[in-house]
C-alpha positions as CSV (number, residue, x, y, z in Angstrom):
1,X,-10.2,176.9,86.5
2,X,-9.5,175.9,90.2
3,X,-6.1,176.7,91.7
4,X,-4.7,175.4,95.3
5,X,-3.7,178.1,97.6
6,X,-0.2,177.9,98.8
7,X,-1.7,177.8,102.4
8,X,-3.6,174.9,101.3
9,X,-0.9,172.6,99.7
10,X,1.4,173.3,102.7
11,X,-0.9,173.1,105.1
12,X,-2.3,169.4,102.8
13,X,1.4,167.9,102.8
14,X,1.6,168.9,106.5
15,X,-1.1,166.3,107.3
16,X,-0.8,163.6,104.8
17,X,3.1,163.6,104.7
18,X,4.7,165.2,107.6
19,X,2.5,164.3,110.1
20,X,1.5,160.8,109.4
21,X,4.8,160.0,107.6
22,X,7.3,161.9,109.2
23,X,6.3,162.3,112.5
24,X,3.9,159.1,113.1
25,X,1.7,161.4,115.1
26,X,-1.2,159.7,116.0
27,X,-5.0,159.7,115.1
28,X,-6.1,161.6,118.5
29,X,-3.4,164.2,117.5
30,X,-3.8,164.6,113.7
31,X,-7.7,164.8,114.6
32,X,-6.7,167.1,117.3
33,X,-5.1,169.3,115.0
34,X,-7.4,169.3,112.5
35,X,-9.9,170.8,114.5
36,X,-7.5,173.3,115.3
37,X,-7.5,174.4,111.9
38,X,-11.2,174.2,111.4
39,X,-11.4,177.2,114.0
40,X,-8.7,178.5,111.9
41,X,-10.2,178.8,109.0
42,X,-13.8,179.6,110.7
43,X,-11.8,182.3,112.3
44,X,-10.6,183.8,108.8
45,X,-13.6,184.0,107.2
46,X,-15.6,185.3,109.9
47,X,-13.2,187.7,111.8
48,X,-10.7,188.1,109.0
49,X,-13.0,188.5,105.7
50,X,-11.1,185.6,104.2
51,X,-12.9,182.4,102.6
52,X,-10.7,178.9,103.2
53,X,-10.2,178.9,98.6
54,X,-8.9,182.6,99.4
55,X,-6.2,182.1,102.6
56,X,-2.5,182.4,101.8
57,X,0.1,181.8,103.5
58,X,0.8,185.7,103.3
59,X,-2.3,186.0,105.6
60,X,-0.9,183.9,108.5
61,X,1.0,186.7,110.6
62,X,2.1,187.0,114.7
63,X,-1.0,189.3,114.6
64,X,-3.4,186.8,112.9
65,X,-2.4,184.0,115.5
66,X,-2.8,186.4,118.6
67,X,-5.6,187.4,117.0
68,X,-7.4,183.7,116.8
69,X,-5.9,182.7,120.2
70,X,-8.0,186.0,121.6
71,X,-10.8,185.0,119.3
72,X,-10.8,181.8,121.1
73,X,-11.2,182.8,125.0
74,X,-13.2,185.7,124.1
75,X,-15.4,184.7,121.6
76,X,-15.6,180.6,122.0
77,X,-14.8,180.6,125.8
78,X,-11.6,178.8,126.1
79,X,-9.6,177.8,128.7
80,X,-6.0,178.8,128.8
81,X,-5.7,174.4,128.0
82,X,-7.4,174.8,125.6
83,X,-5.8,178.2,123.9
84,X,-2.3,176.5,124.5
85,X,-3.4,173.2,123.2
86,X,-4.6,175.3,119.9
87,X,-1.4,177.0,119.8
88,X,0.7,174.0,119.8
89,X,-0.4,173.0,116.7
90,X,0.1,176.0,115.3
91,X,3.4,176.2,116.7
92,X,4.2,172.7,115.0
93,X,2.7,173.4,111.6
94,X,5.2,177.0,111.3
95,X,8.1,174.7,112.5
96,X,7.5,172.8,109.7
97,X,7.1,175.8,107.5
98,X,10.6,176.9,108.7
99,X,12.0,174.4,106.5
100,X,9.3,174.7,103.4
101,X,9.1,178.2,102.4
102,X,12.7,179.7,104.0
103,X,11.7,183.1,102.5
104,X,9.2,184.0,105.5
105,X,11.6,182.4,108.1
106,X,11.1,185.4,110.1
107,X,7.7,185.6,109.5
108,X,7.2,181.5,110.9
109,X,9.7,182.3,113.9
110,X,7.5,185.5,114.8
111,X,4.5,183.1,115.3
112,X,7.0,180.5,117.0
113,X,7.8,183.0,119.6
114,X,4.2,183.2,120.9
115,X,4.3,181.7,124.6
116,X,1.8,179.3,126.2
117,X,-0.5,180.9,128.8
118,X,0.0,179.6,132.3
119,X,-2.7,177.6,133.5
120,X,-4.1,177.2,137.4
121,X,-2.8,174.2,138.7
122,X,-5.4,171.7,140.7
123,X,-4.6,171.8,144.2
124,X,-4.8,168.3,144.9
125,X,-4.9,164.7,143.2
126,X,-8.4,162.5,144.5
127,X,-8.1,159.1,144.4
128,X,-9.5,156.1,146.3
129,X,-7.1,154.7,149.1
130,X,-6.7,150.6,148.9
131,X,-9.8,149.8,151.5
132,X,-12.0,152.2,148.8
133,X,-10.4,149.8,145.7
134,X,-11.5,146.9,147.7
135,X,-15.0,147.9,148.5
136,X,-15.5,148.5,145.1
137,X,-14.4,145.7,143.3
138,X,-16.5,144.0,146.1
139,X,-19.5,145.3,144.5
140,X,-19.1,144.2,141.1
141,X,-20.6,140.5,141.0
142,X,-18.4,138.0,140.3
143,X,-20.9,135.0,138.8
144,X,-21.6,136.7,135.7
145,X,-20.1,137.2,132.6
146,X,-20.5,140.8,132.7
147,X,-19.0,141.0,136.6
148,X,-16.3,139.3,135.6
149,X,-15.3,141.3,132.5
150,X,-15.9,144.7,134.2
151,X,-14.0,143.2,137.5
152,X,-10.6,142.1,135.2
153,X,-11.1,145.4,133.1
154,X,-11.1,147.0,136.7
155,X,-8.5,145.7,137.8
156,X,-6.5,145.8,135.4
157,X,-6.9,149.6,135.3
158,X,-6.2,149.7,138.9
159,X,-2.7,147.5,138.6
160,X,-1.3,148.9,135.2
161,X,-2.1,152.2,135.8
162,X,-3.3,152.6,132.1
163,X,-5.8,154.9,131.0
164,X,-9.1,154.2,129.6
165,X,-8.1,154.5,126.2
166,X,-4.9,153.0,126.2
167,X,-7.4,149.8,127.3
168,X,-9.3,149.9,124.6
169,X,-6.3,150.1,122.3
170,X,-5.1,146.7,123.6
171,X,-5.1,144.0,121.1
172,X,-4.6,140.7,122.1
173,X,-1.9,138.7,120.1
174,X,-1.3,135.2,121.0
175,X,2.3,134.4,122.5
176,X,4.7,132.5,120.1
């Protein structure tokens, strides 16, 4: 007979309720923090001697987190970035646990408590002045359909100030 792990239905609600229902997170963040708890649970079996069917929520200690966040930069090579960006969604899935197993309250706040590692700030910002914007939308040639698409996508970019992706999340909707 198969039985669910109470890490495993908290951690299932987490995703399919919480996340998407609750908190509307998005697909770049619910895929974010899935992989966050891939390492997790590649880091239990391996480092901890505990198989994913096997983890309880009992197993999830200030300890065990510091432990994976070491695991992490020493082991996988991580940035501080990328240690912190781990660590928030671990930080987000104990929040929720404060208020779905009450009983370890102290337990989730321990892991809560864990600070972010600071991270080197760049030292400068590079981008192209206006006569560098110019010269290259100068290059892109405008009597093609290909130039012209690449020249508005350009632009675009360059006016709204919109990233990449938040372009290619544009739909177009006809005005009424």
């Amino acid at each position: 007979m198969e039985t669910t792990t109470d890490f495993a239905k908290h951690l299932t609600r987490f995703f399919n309720e919480y996340l998407v229902g609750e908190r509307g997170a998005s697909p770049h963040t619910i895929r974010s923090y899935g992989n966050t708890f891939t390492l997790v649970l590649d880091y239990m079996d391996k480092v901890g001697g505990t198989a994913a069917d096997r983890l309880t929520l009992d197993h999830f200690k200030r300890e065990t987190v510091l432990g994976f966040l070491d695991w992490l930069q020493q082991k996988r090579m991580c940035a501080n970035s990328t240690r912190n960006q781990r660590l928030a969604a671990l930080h987000s899935f104990f929040a929720y646990m404060q208020y779905e197993d009450v009983k370890r309250l102290g337990q989730w706040q321990s892991i809560l408590s864990i600070k972010v590692k600071k991270q080197e700030r760049r030292s400068t910002v590079n981008y192209l002045t206006v006569d560098g914007i110019k010269l290259l939308l100068e290059r892109i040639p405008a009597n093609t359909g290909t130039g012209r698409r690449n020249l508005a996508l350009l632009a675009l970019l360059y006016d709204s100030g919109a990233r990449v992706n938040e372009l290619i999340e544009l739909t177009l909707r006809p005005l009424t």
